[in-house]
C-alpha positions, 0 to 999 in steps of 0.5 A, a space after each residue: 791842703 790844710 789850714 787855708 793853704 793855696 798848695 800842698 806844701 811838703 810841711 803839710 804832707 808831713 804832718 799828715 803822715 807823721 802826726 807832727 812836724 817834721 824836717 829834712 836834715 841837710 847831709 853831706 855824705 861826701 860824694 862827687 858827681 860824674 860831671 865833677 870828677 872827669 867822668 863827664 865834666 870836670 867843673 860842675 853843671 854850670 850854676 853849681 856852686 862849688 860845694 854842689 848846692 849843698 852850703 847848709 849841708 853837715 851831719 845829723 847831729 850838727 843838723 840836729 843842733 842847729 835846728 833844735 832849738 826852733 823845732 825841739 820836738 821835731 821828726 826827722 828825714 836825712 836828706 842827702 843833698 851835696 852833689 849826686 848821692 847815688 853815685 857810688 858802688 853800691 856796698 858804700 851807698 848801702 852802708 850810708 842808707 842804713 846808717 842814716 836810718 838806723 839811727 833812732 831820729 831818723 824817720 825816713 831818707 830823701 836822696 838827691 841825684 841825677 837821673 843818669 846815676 841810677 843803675 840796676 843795682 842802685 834801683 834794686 837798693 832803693 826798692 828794698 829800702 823803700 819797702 820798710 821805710 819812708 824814702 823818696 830820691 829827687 831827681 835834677 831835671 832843671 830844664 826840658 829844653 836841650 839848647 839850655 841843657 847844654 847851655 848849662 853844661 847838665 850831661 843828660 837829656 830828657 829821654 834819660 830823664 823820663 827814663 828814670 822817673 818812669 822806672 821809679 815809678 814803676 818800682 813804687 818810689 816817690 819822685 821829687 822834681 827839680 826845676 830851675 827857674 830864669 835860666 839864660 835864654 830862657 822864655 816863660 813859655 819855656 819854663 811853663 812847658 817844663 812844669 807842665 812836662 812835670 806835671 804830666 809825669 806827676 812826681 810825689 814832689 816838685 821843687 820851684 827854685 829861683 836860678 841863683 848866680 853864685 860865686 864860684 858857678 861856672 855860671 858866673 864866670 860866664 854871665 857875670 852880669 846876668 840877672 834871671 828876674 828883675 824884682 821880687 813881684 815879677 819872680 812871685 807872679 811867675 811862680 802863682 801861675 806855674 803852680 795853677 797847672 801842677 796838680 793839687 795832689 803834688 807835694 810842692 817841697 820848694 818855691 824859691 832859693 836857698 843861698 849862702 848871702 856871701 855866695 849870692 851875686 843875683 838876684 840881690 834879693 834872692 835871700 830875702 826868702 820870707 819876703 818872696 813866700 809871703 808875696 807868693 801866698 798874697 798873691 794866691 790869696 788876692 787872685 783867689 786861686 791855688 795849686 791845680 786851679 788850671 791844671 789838666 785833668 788827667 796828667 798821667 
């Protein structure tokens, strides 16, 4: 942790690594998911939106643009995001990788997707890439517990989960880990034993991301009245306590939501993101605590 900072935030590991900042590029590659395309599901998990989480995904050269004019010197990681970016035959996720990464702006990728779309062939692409470049993929794990799993209409368990992590693992590649918080039935004892969880398999990353219900999710037209946190304090006090017990060396790639306002249905102010960063670095500061201050001390 640099500069004051209470957690290791994926902008600090960056320049440490790179020299300077860095930023991840949004794409969207076109791909589906099996939970989308009949394979498993046709609608989605159940708080998805239509677009697969991805509104503020394009292009590298649209990302670029839109971004430059605040970060005109940045580096660059295109980020794979819309839907499940391995789910693909392998001649066509290849094609796209190296594409992205031979691309001279380009300093590394990060792939999102579901640990059930991880077979041998796109492990062994993954690998390869991973020797010559910077390259971690992002796993959905959301939730530990099976009754909101399939709840949430999520199509894989915490076996198949852990299964693929630890392959990651033992091939070498950085793992970043998806978390919802304020999903439906859930207790914060439940959402403490699944960060928990993540931090017993100590991923290079997590991501805390507030449950947002949005129009469109099948979450929405179940629950349309539901409201996963009450005010911001309550959601930033949660989020202070969970990050005490990841450990200090996790990069933490995410805190809250991003979420197009028009989209949004709940928490209403769920878009006020700077708000919600700046009360969860006060709140570190005024309980004068940061990331692993509680966490065991092996968690591997």
């Amino acid at each position: 942790m640099q500069g004051g900072e209470r957690y290791f935030s994926i902008s600090n590991y960056f320049k440490q690594t790179f020299g300077e900042k860095t930023i991840k590029l949004s794409l969207d590659a076109g791909f589906t998911c099996p939970n989308r395309d009949g394979t498993l599901g046709t609608g989605g998990c159940a708080f998805c939106s239509s677009s697969g989480s991805g509104e503020f995904a394009s292009s590298i050269s649209e990302q670029i643009e839109l971004l430059s004019e605040k970060w005109p010197n940045a580096r660059h990681i295109a980020y794979f995001q819309n839907h499940t970016n391995t789910y693909a035959p392998v001649s066509v996720l290849r094609k796209y990788y190296y594409d992205a990464l031979s691309d001279s702006r380009i300093d590394g990728i990060a792939i999102a997707t579901r640990p059930d779309c991880l077979g041998e062939d796109v492990l062994d692409l993954l690998e390869e890439i991973n020797r010559e470049h910077f390259l971690w993929v992002e796993l959905g794990l959301q939730t530990i517990h099976p009754k909101t799993s399939e709840a949430m209409g999520i199509g894989y368990s915490l076996d198949t989960f852990h299964e693929a992590i630890t392959e990651l693992h033992r091939r070498g590649i950085r793992t970043v880990v998806h978390v919802i918080l304020g999903l439906p039935g859930e207790s914060r004892q439940d959402m403490f034993d699944t960060v928990s969880y993540v931090a017993r398999v100590h991923p290079f990353g997590i991501k805390f991301h507030m449950l947002n219900i949005v129009r469109g999710s099948r979450l929405y037209d179940m629950m349309p009245d539901y409201v996963p946190f009450q005010s911001i304090e309550e959601y930033c006090e949660l989020v202070v306590d969970l990050l005490e017990i990841i450990p200090a060396d996790i990069t933490v790639h995410r805190l809250t939501a991003d979420t197009q306002r028009g989209l949004l249905v709940a928490p209403e102010w769920s878009y006020r993101k700077r708000t919600i960063l700046n009360r969860i670095n006060l709140r570190l500061k005024e309980r004068n605590t940061r990331q692993g201050a509680k966490a065991a001390t092996d968690n591997r």
